[in-house]
N, C-alpha and C positions, 0 to 999 in steps of 0.2 A: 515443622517438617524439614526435612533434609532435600538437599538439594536433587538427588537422587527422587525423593519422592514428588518433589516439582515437576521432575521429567514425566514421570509418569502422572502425575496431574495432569499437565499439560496435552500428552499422549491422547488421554481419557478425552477431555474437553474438544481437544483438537477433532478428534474422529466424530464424535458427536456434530459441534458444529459444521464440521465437512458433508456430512448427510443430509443436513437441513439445507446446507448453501446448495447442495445440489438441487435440490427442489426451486429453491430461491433460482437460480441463473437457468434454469430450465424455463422459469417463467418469462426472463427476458430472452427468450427467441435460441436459446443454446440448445444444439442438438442433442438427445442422448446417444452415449455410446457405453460400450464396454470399456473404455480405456479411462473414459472419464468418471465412470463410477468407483474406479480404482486412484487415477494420480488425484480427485479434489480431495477427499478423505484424507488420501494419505498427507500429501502435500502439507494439509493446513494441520493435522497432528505432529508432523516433524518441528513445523516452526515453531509453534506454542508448545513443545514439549524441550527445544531449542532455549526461548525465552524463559520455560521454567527454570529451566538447568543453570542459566547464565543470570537470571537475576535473581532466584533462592525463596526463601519463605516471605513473603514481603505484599502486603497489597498492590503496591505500586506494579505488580505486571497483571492484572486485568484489566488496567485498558491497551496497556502493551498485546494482549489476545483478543482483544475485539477488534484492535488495527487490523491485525494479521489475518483475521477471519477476513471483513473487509475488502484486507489486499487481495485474497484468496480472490473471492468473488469476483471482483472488479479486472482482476486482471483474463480470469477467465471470458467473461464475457466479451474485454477488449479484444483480446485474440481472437476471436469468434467476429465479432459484429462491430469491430472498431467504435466503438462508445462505450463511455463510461455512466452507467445505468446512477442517474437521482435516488433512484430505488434502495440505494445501495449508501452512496453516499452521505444524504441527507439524515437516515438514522444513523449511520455510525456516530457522526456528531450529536445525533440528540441522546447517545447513551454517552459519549464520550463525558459531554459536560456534566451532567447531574453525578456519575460515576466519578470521577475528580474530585466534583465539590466534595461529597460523600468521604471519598478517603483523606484528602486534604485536612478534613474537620474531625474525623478520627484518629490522625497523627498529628492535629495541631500545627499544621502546616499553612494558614488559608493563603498563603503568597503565591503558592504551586499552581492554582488554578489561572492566574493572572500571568504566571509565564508561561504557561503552557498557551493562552490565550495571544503574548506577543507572539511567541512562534510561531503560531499560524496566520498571524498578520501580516507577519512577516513574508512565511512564505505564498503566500497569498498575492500579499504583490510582486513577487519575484515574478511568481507564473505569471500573474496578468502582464507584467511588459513581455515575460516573453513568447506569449499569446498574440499581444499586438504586433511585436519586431515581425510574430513567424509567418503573418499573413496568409492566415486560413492553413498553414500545418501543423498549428498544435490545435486540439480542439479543447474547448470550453471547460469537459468533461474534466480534464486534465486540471485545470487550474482548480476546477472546485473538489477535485480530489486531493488538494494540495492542503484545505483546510483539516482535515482529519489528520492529515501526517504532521504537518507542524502542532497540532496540539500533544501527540503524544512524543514530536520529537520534545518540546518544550517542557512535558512532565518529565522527560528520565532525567531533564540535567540536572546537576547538581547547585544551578544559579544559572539566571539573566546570560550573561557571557557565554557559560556553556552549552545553552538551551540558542540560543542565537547564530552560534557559531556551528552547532550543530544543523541547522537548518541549513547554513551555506554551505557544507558540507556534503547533506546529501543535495542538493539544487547541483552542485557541482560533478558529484558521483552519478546518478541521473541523466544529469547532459551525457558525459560520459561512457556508461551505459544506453544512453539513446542513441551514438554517433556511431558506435560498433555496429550495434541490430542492424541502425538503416544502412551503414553498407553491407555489411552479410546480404541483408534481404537486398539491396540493390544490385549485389553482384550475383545472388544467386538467380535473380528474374532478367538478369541481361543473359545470362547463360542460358534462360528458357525453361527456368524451371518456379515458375510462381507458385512461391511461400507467401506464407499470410495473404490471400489476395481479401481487397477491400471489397464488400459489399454493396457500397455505397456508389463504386467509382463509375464515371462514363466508360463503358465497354469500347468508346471509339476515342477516347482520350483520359489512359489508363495512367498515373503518375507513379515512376516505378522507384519511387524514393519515399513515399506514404509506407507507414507502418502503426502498428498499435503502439503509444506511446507507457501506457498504464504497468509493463513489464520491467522496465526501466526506472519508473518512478517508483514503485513496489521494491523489488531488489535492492536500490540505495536506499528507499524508507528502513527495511531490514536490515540490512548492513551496520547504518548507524545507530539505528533505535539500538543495538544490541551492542554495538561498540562501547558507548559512551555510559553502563555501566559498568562493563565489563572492565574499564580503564578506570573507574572512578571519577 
């Protein structure tokens, strides 16, 4: 298939999965709307027809589209109800790994799965210290959605170094992207205009520097996962 037909693979799978996730985040407490029957669809089609386009006929991007579904979801529902849903999480890994092994053993590769495996140890403990540093403002949700991203940052690379480096990469991009949102969202709730409000928060002691962290980590997850084949 040509890359051209990738996009449109991707396109295909993307829209399908998008209609399913909606059902899916409907059942963790997200509201339906008209808007959201239109951007989740769309949204998770663009990226996995993005991924098609950028990594070519190749198995190696179906678990590059099961992230992204994932991200999809995950980030929806953080925006909505500031948690990252187990629901969500806990199978993306349990397709991630047997899907690996799987191509790994078809392309003769079995090492792939094993770096794909430190990446997420990797980033795994990245988030848990900075879970502990943040005291009580990164939430839990966050680190354990750290394991799905470092496994497929650790499949694109090209070796250990690359796959490692990529993880710090987006850890870094991430932070990054998290420091912007929370001022936006801080300046725009001192001006009196409450974006993203938390569900969660005391109504008599509202902290106006809390945001959904999952939009952040998603976007860098993207950013790189798509970089670092596109650079070789």
């Amino acid at each position: 298939m040509s890359r051209a037909a990738m996009v449109v693979a991707g396109l295909a799978v993307g829209t399908v999965a998008g209609r399913y996730l909606l059902r899916l985040v409907w059942r963790f407490g997200v509201r339906d709307s008209r808007s959201l029957r239109v951007l989740v669809p769309s949204f998770t089609a663009v990226s996995l027809g993005v991924a098609g386009g950028i990594m070519g006929t190749t198995w190696d991007v179906l678990p590059v589209w099961a992230l992204f579904v994932a991200l999809a979801g995950v980030t929806t529902v953080d925006l909505h109800h500031y948690r990252i849903p187990d629901g969500i999480v806990f199978p993306t890994v349990a397709v991630l790994l047997p899907l690996m092994a799987l191509i790994s053993l078809l392309r003769d590769r079995p090492g792939s799965v094993g770096q794909a495996v430190a990446a997420a140890g990797l980033y795994g403990a990245m988030m848990s210290m900075l879970f502990v540093f943040s005291r009580g403002n990164l939430g839990l949700g966050d680190v354990k959605l750290s394991v799905p991203v470092g496994l497929v940052l650790g499949w694109v690379g090209s070796g250990y170094g690359q796959s490692l480096m990529a993880v710090f990469l987006t850890f870094v991009l991430a932070s990054f992207f998290g420091v912007t949102m929370g001022l936006v969202v801080w300046g725009m709730r001192k001006w009196g205009n409450e974006v993203l409000p938390d569900p969660l928060a005391d109504p008599a002691n509202r902290r106006s520097t809390v945001f959904p962290f999952a939009p952040p980590m998603a976007t860098a997850a993207a950013v790189i996962t798509l970089a670092v084949p596109a650079i070789g």
